[in-house]
CHARMM internal coordinates of N, CA and C (Angstrom, degrees):
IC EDIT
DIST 1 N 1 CA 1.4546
DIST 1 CA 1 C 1.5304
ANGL 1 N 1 CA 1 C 109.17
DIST 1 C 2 N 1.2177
ANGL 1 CA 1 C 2 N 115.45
DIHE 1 N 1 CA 1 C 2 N 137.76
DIST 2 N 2 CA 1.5947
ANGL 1 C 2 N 2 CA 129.06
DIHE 1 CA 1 C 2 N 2 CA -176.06
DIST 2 CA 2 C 1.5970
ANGL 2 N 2 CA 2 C 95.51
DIHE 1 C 2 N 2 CA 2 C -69.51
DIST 2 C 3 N 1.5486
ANGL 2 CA 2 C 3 N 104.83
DIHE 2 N 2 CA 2 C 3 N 150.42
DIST 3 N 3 CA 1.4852
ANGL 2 C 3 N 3 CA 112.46
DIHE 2 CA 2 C 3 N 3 CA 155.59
DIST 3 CA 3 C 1.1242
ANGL 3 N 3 CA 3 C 129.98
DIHE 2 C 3 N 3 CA 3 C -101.94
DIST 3 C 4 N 1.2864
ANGL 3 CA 3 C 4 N 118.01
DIHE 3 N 3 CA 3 C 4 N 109.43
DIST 4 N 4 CA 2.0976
ANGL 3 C 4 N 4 CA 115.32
DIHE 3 CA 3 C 4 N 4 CA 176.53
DIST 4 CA 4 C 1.0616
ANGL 4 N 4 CA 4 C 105.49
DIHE 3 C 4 N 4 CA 4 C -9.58
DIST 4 C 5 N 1.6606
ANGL 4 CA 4 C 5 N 83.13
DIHE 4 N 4 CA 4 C 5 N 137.17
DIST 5 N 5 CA 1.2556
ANGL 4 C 5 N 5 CA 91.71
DIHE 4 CA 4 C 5 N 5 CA 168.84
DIST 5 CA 5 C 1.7275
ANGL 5 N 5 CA 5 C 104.97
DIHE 4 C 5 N 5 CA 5 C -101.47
DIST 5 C 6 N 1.4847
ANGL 5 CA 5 C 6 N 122.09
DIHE 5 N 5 CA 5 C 6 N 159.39
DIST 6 N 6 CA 1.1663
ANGL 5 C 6 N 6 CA 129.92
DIHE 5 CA 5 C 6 N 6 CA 163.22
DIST 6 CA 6 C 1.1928
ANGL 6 N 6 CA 6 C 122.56
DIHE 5 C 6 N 6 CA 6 C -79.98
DIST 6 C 7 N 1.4864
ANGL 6 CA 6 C 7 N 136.36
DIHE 6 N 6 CA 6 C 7 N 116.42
DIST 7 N 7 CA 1.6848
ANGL 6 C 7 N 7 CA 131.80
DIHE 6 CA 6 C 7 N 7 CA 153.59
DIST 7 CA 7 C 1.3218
ANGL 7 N 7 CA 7 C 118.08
DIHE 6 C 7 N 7 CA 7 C -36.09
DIST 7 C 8 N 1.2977
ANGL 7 CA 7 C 8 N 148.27
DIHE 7 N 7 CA 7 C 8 N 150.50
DIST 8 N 8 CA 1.1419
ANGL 7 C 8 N 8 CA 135.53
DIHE 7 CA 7 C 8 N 8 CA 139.32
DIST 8 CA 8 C 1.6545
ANGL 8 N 8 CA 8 C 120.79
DIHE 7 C 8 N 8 CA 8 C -66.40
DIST 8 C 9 N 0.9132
ANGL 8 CA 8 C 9 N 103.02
DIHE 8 N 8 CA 8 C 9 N 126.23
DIST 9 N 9 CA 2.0154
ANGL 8 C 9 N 9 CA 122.19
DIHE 8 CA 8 C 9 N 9 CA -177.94
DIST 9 CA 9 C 1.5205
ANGL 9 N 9 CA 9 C 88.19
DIHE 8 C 9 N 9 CA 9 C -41.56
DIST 9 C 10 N 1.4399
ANGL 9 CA 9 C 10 N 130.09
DIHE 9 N 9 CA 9 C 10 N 121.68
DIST 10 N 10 CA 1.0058
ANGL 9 C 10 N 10 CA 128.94
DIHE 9 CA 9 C 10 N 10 CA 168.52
DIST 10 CA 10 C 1.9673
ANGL 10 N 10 CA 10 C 110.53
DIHE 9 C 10 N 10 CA 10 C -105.13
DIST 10 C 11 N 1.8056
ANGL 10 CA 10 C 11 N 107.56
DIHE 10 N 10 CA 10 C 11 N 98.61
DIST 11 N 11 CA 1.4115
ANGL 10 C 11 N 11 CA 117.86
DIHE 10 CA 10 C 11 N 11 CA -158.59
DIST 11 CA 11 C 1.6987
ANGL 11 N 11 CA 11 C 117.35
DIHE 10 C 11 N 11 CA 11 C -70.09
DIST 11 C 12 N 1.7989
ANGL 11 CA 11 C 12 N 107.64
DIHE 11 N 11 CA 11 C 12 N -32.16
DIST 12 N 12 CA 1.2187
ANGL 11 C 12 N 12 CA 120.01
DIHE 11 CA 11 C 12 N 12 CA 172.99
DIST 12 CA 12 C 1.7971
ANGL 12 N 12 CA 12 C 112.18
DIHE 11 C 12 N 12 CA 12 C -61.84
DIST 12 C 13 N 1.4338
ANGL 12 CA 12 C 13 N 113.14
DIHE 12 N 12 CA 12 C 13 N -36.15
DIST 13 N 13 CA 1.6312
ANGL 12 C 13 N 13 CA 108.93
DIHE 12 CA 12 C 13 N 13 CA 161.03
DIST 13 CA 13 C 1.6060
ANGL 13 N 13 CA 13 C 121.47
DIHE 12 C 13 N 13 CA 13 C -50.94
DIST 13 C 14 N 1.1213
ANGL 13 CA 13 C 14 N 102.98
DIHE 13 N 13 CA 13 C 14 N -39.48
DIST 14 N 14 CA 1.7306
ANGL 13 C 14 N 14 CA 130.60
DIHE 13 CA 13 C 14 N 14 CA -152.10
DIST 14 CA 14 C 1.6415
ANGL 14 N 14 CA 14 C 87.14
DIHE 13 C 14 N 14 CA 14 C -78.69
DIST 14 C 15 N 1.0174
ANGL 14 CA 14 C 15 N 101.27
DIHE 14 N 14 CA 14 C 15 N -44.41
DIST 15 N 15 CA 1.8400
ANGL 14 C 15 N 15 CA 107.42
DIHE 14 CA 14 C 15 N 15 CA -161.05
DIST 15 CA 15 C 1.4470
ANGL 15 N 15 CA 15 C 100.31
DIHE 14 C 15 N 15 CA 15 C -82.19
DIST 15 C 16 N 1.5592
ANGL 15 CA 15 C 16 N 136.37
DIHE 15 N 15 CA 15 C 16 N -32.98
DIST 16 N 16 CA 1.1797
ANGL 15 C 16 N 16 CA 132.32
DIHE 15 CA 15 C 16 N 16 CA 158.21
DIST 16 CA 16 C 1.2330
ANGL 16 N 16 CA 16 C 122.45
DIHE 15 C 16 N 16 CA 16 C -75.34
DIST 16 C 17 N 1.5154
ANGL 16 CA 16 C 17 N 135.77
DIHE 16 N 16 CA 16 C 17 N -19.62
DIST 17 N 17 CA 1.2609
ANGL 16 C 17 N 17 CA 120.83
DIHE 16 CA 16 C 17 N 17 CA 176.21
DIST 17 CA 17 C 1.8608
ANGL 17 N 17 CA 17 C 97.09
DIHE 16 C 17 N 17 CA 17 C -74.63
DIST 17 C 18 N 1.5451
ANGL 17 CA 17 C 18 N 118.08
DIHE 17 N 17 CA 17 C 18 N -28.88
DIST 18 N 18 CA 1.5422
ANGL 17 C 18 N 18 CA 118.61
DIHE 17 CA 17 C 18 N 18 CA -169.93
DIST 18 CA 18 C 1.5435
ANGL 18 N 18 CA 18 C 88.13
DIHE 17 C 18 N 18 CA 18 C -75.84
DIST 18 C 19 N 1.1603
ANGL 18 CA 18 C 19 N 157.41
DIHE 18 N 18 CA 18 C 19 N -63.30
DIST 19 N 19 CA 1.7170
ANGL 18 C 19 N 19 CA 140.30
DIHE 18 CA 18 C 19 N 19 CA -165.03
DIST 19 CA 19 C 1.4754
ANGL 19 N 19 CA 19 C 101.31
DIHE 18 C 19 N 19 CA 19 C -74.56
DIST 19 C 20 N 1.3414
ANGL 19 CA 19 C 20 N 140.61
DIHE 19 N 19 CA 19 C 20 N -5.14
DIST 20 N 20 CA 1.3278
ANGL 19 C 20 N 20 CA 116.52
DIHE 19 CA 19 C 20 N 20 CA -173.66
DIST 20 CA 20 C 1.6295
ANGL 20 N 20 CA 20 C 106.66
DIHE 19 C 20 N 20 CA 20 C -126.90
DIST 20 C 21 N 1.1964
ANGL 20 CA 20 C 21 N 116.38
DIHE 20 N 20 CA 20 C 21 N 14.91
DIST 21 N 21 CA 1.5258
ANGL 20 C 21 N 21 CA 115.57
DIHE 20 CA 20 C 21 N 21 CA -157.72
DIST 21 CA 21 C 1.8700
ANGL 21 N 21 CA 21 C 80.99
DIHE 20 C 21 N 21 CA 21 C -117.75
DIST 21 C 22 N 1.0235
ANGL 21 CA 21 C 22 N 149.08
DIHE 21 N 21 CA 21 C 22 N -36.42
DIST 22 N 22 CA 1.7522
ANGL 21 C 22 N 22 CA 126.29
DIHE 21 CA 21 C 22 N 22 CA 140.97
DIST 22 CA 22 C 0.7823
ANGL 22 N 22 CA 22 C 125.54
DIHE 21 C 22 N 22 CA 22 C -60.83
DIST 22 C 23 N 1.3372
ANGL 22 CA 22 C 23 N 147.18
DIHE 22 N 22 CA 22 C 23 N 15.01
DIST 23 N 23 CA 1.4845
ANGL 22 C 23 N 23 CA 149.57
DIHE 22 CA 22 C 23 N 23 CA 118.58
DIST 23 CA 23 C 1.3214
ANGL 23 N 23 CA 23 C 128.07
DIHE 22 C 23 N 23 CA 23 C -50.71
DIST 23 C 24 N 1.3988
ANGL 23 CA 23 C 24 N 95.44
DIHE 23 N 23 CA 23 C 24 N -41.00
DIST 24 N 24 CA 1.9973
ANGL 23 C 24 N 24 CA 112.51
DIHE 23 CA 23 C 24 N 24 CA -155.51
DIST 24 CA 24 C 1.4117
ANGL 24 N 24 CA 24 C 94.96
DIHE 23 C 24 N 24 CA 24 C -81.45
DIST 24 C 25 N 1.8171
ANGL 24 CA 24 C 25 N 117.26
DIHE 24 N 24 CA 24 C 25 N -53.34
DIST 25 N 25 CA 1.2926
ANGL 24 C 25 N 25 CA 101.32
DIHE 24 CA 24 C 25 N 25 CA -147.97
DIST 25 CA 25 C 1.5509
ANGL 25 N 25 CA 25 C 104.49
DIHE 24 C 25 N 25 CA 25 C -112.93
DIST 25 C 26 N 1.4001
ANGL 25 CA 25 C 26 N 119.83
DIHE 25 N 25 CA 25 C 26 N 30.88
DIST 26 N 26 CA 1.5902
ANGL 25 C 26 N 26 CA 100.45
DIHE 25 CA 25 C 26 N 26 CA 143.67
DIST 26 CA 26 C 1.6688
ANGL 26 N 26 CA 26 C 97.51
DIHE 25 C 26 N 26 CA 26 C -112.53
DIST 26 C 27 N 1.2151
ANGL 26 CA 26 C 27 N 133.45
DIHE 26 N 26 CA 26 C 27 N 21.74
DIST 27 N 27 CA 1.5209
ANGL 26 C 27 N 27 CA 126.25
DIHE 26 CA 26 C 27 N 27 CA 162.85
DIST 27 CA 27 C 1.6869
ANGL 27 N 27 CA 27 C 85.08
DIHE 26 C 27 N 27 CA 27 C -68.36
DIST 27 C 28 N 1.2698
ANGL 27 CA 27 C 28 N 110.83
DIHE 27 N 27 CA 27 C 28 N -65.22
DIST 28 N 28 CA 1.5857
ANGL 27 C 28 N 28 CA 122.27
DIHE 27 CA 27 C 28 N 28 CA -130.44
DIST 28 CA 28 C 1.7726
ANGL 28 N 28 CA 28 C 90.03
DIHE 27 C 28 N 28 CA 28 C -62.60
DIST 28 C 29 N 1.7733
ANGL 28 CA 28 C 29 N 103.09
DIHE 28 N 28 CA 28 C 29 N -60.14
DIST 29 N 29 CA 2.1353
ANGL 28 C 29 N 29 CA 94.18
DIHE 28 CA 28 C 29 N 29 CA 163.77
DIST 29 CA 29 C 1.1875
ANGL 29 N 29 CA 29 C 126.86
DIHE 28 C 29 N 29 CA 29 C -35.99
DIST 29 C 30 N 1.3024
ANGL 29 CA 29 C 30 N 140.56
DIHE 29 N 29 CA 29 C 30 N -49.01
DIST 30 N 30 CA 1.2742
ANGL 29 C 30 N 30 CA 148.54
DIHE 29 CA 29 C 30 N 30 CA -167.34
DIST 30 CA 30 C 1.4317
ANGL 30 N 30 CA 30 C 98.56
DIHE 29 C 30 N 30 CA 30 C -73.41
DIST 30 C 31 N 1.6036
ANGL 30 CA 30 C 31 N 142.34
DIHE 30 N 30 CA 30 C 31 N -49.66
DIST 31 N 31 CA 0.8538
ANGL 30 C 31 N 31 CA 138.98
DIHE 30 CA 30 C 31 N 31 CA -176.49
DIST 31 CA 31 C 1.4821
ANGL 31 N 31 CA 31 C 119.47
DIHE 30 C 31 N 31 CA 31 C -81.65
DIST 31 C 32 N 1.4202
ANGL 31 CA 31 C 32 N 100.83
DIHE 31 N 31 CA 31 C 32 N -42.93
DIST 32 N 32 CA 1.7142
ANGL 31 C 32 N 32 CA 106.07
DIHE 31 CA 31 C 32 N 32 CA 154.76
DIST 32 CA 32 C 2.1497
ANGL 32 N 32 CA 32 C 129.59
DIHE 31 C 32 N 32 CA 32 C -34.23
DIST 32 C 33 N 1.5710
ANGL 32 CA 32 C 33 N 92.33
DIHE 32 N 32 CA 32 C 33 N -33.76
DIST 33 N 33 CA 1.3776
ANGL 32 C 33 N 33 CA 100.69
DIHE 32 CA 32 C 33 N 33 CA -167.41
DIST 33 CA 33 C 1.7897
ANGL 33 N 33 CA 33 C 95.74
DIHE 32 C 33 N 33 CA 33 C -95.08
DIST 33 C 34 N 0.9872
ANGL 33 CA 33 C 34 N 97.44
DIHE 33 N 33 CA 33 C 34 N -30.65
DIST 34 N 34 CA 2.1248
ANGL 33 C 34 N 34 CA 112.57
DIHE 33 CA 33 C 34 N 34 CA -165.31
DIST 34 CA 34 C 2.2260
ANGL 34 N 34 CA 34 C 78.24
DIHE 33 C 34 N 34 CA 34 C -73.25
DIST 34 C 35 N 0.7557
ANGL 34 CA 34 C 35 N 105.94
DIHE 34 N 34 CA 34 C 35 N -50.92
DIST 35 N 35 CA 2.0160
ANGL 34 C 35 N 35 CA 84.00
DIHE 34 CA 34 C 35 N 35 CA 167.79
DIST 35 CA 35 C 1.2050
ANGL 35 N 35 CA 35 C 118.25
DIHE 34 C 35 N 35 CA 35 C -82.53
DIST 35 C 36 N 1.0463
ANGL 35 CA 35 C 36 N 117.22
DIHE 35 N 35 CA 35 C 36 N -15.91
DIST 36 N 36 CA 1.8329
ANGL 35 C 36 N 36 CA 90.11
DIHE 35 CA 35 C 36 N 36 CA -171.42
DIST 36 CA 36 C 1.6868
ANGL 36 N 36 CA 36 C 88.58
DIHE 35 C 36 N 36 CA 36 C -87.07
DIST 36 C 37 N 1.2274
ANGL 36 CA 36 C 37 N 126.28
DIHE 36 N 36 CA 36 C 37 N -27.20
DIST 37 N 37 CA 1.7859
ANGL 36 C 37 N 37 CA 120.08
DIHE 36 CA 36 C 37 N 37 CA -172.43
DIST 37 CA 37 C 1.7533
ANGL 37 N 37 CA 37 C 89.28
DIHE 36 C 37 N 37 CA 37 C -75.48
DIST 37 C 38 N 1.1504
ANGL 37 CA 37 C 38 N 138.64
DIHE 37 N 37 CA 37 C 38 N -30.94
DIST 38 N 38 CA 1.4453
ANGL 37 C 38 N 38 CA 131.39
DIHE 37 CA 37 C 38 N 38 CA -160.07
DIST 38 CA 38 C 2.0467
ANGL 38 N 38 CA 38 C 94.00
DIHE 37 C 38 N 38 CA 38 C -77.03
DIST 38 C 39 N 1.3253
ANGL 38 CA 38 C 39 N 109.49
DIHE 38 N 38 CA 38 C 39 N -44.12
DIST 39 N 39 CA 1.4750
ANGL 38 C 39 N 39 CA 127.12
DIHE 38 CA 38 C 39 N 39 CA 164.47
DIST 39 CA 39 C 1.2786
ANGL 39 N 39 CA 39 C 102.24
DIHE 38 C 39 N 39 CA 39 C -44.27
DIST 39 C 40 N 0.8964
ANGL 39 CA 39 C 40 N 134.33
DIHE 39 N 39 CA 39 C 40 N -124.90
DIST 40 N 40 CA 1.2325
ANGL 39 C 40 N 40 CA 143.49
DIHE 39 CA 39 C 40 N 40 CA 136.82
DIST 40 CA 40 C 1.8075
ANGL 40 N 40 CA 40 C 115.10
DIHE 39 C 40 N 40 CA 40 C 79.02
DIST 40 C 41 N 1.9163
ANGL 40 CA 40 C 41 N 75.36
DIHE 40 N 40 CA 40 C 41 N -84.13
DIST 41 N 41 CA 1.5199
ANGL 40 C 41 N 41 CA 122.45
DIHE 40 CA 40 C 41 N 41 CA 169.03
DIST 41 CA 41 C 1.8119
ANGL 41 N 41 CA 41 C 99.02
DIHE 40 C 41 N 41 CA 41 C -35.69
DIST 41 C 42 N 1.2284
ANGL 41 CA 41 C 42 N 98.70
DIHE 41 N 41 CA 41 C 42 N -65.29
DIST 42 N 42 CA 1.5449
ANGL 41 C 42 N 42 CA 114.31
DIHE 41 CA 41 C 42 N 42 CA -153.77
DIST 42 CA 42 C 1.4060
ANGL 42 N 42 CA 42 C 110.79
DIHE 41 C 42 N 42 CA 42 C -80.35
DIST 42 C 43 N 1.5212
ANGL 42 CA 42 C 43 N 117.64
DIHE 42 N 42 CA 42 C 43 N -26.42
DIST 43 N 43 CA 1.1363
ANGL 42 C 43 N 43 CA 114.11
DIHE 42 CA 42 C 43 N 43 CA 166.92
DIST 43 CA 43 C 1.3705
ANGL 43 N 43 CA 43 C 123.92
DIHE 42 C 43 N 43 CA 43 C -72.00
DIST 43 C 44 N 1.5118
ANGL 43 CA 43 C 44 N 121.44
DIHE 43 N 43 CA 43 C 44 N -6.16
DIST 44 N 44 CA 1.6648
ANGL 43 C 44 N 44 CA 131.19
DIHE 43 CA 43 C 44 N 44 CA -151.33
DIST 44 CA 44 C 1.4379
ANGL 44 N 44 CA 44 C 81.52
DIHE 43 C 44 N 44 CA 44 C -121.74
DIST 44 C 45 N 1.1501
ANGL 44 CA 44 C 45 N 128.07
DIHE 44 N 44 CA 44 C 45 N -22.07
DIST 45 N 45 CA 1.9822
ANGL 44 C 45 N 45 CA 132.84
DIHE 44 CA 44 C 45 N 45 CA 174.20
DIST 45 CA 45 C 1.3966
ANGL 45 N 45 CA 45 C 98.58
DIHE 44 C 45 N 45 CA 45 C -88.37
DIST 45 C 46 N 1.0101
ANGL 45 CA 45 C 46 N 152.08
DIHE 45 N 45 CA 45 C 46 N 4.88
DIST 46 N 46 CA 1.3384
ANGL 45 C 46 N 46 CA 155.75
DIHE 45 CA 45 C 46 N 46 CA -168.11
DIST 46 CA 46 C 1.4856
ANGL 46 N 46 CA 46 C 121.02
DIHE 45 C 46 N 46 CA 46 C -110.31
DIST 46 C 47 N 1.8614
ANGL 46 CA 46 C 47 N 100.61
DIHE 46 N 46 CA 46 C 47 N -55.51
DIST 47 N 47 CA 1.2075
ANGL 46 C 47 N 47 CA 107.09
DIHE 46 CA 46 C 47 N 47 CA 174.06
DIST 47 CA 47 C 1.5137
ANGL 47 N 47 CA 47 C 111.67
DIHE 46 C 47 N 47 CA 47 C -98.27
DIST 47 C 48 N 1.2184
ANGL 47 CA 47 C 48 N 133.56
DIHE 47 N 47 CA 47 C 48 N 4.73
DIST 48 N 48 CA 1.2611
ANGL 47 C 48 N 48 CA 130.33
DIHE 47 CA 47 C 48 N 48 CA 153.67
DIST 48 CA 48 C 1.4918
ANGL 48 N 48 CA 48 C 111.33
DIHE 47 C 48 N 48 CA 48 C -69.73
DIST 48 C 49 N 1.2625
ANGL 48 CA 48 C 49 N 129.07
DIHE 48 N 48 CA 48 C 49 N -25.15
DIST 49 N 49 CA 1.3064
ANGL 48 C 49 N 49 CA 135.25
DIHE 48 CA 48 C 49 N 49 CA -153.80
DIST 49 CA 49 C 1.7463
ANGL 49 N 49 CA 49 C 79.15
DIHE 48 C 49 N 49 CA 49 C -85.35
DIST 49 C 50 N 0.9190
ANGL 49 CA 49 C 50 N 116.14
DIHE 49 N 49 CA 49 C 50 N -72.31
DIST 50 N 50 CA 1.5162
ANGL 49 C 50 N 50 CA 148.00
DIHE 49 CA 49 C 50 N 50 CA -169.22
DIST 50 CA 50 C 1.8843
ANGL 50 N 50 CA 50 C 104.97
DIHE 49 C 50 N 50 CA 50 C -30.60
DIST 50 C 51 N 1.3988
ANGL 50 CA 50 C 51 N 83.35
DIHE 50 N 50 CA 50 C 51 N -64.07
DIST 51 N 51 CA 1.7044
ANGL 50 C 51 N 51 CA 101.59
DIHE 50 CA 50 C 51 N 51 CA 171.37
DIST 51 CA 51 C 1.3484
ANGL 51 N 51 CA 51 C 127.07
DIHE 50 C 51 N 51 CA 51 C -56.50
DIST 51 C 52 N 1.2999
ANGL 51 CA 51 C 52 N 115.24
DIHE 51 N 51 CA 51 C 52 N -44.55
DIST 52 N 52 CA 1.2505
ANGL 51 C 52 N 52 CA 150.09
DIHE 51 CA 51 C 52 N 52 CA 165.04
DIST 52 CA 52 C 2.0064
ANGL 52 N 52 CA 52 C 114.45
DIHE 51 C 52 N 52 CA 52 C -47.89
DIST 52 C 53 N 1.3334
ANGL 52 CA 52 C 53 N 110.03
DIHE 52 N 52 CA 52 C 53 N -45.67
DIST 53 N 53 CA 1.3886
ANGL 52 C 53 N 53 CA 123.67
DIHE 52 CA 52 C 53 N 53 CA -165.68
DIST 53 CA 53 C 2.0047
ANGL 53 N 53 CA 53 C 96.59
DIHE 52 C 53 N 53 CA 53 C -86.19
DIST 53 C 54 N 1.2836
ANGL 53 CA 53 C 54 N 92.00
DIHE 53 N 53 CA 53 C 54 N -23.68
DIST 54 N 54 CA 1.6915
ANGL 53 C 54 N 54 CA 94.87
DIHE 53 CA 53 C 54 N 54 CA 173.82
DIST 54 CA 54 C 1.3581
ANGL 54 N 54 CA 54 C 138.26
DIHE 53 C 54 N 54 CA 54 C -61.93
END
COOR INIT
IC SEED 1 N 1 CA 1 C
IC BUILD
């Protein structure tokens, strides 16, 4: 049986996910939450409509 092989650690990836990954991931929360409230929104406009027509 062969032995794994190892990748070499590629550091220039490593070093951009570390300067851009406090950028990335309170965009991605903030925008994550700005839909589920836009959802939300529309589902609570939906069944009022709904409720409403009764």
């Amino acid at each position: 049986m062969k032995a794994p092989t190892f990748k070499r650690f590629n550091f220039t990836m490593a070093l951009q996910w570390l300067i851009f990954l406090p950028m990335i991931l309170p965009l991605c929360i903030v925008f994550g939450a700005l839909q589920g409230v836009v959802t939300m929104v529309e589902k609570m406009a939906q069944r009022m409509w709904i409720d409403m027509e009764l």
